[in-house]
N, C-alpha and C positions, 0 to 999 in steps of 0.2 A: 293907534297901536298900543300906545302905554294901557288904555281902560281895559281892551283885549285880553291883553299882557296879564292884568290885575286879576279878570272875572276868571279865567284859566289857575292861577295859580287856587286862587277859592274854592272853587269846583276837586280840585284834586285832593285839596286840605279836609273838605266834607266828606268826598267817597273813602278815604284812609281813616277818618270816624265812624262810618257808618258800619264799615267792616270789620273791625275791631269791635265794635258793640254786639254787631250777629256773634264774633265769636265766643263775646261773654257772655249772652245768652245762652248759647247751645251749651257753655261749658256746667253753666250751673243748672238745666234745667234737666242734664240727659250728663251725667258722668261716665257711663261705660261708651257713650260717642267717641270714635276714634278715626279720624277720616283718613289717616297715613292709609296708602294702598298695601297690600298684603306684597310681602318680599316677590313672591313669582304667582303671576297670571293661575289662579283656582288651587294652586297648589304649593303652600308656603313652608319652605324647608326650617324656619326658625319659627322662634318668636312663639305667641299666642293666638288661639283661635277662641279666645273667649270673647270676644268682639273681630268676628273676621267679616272682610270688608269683598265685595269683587269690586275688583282694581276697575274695571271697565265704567263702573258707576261706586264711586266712594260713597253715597250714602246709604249701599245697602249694605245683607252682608250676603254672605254665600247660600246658596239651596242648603237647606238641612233639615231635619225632620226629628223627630222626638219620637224613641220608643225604650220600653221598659225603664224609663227615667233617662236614657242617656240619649245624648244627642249626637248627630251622624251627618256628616259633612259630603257634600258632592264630592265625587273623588273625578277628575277632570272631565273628559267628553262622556258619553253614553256608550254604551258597550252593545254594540250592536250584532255581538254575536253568541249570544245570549240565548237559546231558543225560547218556545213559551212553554211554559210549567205548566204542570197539571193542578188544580186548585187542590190535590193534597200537601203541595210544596209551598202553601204560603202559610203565613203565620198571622196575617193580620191584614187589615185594610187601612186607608186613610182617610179621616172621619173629619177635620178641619183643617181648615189653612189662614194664614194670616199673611199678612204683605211682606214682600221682602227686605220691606226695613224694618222687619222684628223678629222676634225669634222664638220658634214654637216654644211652647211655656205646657201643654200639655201631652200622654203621649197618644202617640198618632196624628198627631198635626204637623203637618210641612209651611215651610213659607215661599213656598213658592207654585206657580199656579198647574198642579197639579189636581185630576180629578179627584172628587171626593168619590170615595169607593174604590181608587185606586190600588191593589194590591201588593205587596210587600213580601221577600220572603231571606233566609238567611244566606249568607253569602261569605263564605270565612267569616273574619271576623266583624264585618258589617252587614250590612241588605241589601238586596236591589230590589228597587220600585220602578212600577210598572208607567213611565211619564211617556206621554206623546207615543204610546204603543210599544216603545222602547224599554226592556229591562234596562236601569241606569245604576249603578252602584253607588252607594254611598256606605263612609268608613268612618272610625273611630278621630276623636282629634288627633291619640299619638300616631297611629297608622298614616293621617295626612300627612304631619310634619314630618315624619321620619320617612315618608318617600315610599312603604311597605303597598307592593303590590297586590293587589284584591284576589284571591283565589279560591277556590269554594272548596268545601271541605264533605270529606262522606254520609253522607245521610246515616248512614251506621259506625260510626266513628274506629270500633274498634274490625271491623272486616276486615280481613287480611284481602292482598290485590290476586292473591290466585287459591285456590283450593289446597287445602291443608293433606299434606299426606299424614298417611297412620302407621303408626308402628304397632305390629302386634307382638305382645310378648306373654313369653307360656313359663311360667315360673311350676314346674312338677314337682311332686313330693320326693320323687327318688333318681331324677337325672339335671344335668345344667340347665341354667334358662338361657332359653334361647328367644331371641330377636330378630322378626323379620320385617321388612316393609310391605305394608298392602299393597297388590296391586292394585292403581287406580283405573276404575273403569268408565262407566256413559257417566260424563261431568255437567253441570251447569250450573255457572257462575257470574253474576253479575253484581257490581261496584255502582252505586249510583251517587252521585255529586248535588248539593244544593243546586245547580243550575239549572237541573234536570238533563243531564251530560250521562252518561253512563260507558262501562268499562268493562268487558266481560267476554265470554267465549262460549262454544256449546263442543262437546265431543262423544263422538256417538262409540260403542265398542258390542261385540255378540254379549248375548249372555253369558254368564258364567259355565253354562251346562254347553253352549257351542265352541267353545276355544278349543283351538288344537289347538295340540304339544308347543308346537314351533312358531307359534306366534307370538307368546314369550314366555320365558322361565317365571314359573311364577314361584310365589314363596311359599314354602313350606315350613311347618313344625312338625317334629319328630314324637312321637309317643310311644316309647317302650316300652316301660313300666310305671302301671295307676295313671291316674285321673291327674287332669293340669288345671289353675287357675290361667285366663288369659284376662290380661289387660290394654285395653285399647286404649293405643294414647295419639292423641294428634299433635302436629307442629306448632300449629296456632293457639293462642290463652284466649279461643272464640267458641266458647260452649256452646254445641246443635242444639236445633231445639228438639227434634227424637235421634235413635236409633235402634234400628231394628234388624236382626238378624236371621236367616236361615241356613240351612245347611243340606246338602246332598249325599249319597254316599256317591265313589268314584264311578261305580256303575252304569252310574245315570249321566255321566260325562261324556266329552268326545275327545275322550286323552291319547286314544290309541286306536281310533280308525279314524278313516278321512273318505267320506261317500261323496259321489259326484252326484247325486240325484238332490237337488236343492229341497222341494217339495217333501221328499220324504225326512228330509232333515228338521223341517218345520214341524212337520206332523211328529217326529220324535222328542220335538224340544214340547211340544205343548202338549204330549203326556208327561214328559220326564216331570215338565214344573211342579205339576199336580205330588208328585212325592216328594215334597222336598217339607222340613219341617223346623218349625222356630224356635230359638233357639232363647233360652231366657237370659235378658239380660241385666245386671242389677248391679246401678252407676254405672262404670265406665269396667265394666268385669264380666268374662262369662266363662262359666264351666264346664271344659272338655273332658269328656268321656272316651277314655280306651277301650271300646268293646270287641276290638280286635278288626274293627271298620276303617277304612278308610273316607274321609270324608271332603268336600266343596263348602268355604264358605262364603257366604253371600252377605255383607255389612250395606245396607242400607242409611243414608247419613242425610239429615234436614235440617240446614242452617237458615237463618231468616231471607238472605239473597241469593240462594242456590242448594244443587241437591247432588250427593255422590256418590255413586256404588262404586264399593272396594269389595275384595279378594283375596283370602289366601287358604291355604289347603293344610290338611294332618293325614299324616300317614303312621297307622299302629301298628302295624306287623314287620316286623325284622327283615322278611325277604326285601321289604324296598330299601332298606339301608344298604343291604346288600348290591341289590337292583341301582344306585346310585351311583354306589362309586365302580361299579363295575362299569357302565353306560361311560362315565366320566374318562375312565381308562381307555375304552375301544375313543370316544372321539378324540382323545390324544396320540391312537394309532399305539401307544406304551405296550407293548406285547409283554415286557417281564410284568410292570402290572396288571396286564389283562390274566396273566398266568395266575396269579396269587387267587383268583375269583375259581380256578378248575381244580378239579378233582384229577388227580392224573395215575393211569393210563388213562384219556380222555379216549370213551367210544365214539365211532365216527361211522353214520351207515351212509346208504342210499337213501331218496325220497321214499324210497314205502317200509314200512315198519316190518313187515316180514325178510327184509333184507340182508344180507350178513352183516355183522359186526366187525370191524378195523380198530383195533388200537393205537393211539399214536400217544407217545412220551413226550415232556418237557422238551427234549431238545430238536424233534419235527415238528413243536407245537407251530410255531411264529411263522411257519412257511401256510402248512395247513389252513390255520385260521384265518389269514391274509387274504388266501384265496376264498373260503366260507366267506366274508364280508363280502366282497367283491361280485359274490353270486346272486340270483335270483333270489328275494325277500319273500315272506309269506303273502296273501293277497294282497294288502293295499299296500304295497311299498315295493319300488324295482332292485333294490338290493337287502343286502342284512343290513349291511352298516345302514341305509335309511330307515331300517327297521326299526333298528336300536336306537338310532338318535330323536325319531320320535315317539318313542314310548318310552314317557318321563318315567312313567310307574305301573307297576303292574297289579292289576287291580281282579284276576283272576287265578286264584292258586288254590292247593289245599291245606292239609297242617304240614305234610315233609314230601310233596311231591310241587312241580309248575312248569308250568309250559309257556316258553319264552319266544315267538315266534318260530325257530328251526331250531331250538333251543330248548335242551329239557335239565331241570333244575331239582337236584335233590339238597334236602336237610340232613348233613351227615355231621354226627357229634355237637348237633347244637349249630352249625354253621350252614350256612348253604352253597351249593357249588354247583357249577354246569357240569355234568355227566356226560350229555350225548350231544352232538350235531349233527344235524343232516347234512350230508355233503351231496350236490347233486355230481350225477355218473356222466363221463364223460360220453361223447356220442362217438 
């Protein structure tokens, strides 16, 4: 028992030297060796990763990989929902690898056994490589330690997430500037992600030349007197890469009829298009001309991940200033201000122009008129009042005469005023 006793204690006195000796070896032949395991399993909230270890086996260190000089540590499991990228979303491949007890020393080399040729691409602020068919992410050292979750960032960095509206504004020589917003029309915009993820919308709208009235107000600039500078400015600091503009006169619009025959409406827009003419533009500026026209404009807009038509309109001649707020007045029902728009004794006939004349004064006006609204509208419309609330503007008149659906409009003293109504007779 005692020799037992003896050769036992010996035995334990040699392996407590032997072990000691490995560790003086390792210490002096490899100084950045550090076998403590890393504070948590892949992902160490302290400490240093300049010698990091996986816990699971202390003498290696972590997956990581070398590119553009810095190195990129596995950020925990593989991310497997990741789709697969198109080879314009990588940035490099993987050209060597060394064992996992060392540590890429060039870039494009991993240490860990990942294929050579494996591809790479950016991924916020680290990468993900393509291991075992799996995009896997790998991240910066402070990013591991600080815990910063991997998100991928826009392939065009400064893209806004939705399409930019425009302001147009028309600074004239001889009246206020005024400011409208474009109406935005057929949109398409798409956000794409290093992941190859994308974000985006499509919306479709008629042409400019098929919009009725009432499908929405659209914005307008006034031109009274002389020529305007207009400047188009968007929301976003995301410079298009063109824009192009043209322009219609109202004519060629569909501002003030509304046809049931589909087909002949196609066939009117694809001559209309044909006159429509462009408009120069020069920077972010284009020059409006008062020729006593009313006019459609059509802004065309090409950003490098989507494309936008905008809208807005000018109206030169005075009758539709007038034509505005008068329209504004009837859909308020306002009879004292729908009065300020007439001429009074206001005539009043029958449907046929050979018919006698009625005069009514201010103070029957509000009865009268009430009922005109309420009556049978000119062809496309079942009443006046639907008359009038869709015809934004009136785009056919002369120099001091106009005919306003039932409605006839003289230029008296410089001003313009409803003269006549047709009243229809009763039965």
């Amino acid at each position: 028992m005692k020799k037992a006793f003896i050769v036992a204690v010996l035995m334990a006195l040699l392996l407590s030297v032997t072990t000691a000796c490995v560790r003086e070896v390792i210490s002096e032949n490899d100084e950045s060796l550090d076998i403590t395991p890393s504070p948590t399993e892949n992902q160490p909230k302290t400490g240093s990763l300049s010698t990091p270890r996986d816990s699971s086996s202390p003498n290696t260190f972590l997956p990581q990989l070398m590119i553009n000089d810095v190195i990129y540590f596995l950020y925990g499991d593989p991310y497997t929902n990741i789709p697969n990228l198109p080879e314009s979303y990588y940035k490099g491949y993987i050209e060597s690898t060394v064992l996992l007890s060392q540590k890429p020393a060039v870039n494009g080399q991993a240490n860990f056994d990942v294929e050579i040729g494996a591809p790479y691409a950016k991924y916020g602020n680290g990468y993900i490589v393509q291991w075992n068919d799996i995009w896997t992410v790998f991240v910066t050292e402070n990013d591991l330690l600080s815990g910063v979750t991997p998100t991928p960032q826009k392939i065009i960095s400064n893209a806004p997430e939705h399409a930019p509206t425009l302001d147009v504004i028309l600074t004239p020589g001889k009246s206020q500037q005024q400011r409208v917003v474009a109406k935005q029309l057929t949109t398409s915009w798409m956000i794409e992600y290093e992941d190859g993820t994308g974000n985006g919308y499509d919306s479709d709208s008629p042409h400019v030349l098929q919009l009725k009235p009432m499908e929405f107000d659209e914005p307008t600039l006034l031109l009274f007197i002389g020529d305007g500078i207009v400047e188009l400015q968007f929301s976003d600091d995301y410079p298009p890469e063109s824009v192009s503009v043209q322009r219609w006169k109202h004519s060629w619009g569909y501002l003030n009829k509304k046809y049931s025959n589909v087909e002949y409406n196609k066939e009117r827009l694809a001559y209309a298009i044909g006159f429509g003419e462009s408009v120069e533009i020069n920077g972010n500026t284009i020059c409006i001309e008062n020729d006593g026209s009313d006019y459609i404009y059509e802004i065309n807009v090409i950003w490098p991940n989507g494309t936008v038509y905008y809208t807005f309109r000018t109206i030169s001649s005075d009758i539709n200033k007038f034509w505005m707020g008068f329209r504004e007045a009837v859909l308020r029902r306002d009879y004292s201000s729908i009065a300020t728009f007439v001429s009074f004794p206001l005539e009043t006939r029958g449907p046929w122009d050979w018919g006698p004349i009625v005069l009514v004064d201010a103070g029957e006006f509000e009865s009268v008129f009430s009922a005109f609204l309420e009556q049978d509208g000119d062809t496309w419309f079942e009443t006046s009042f639907d008359s009038i609330e869709q015809t934004l503007y009136l785009d056919s008149y002369e120099l001091d005469t106009a005919r306003a659906g039932n409605m006839h409009l003289e230029r008296i003293n410089g001003e313009w005023k409803i003269t006549l109504i047709y009243i229809e007779e009763d039965e």
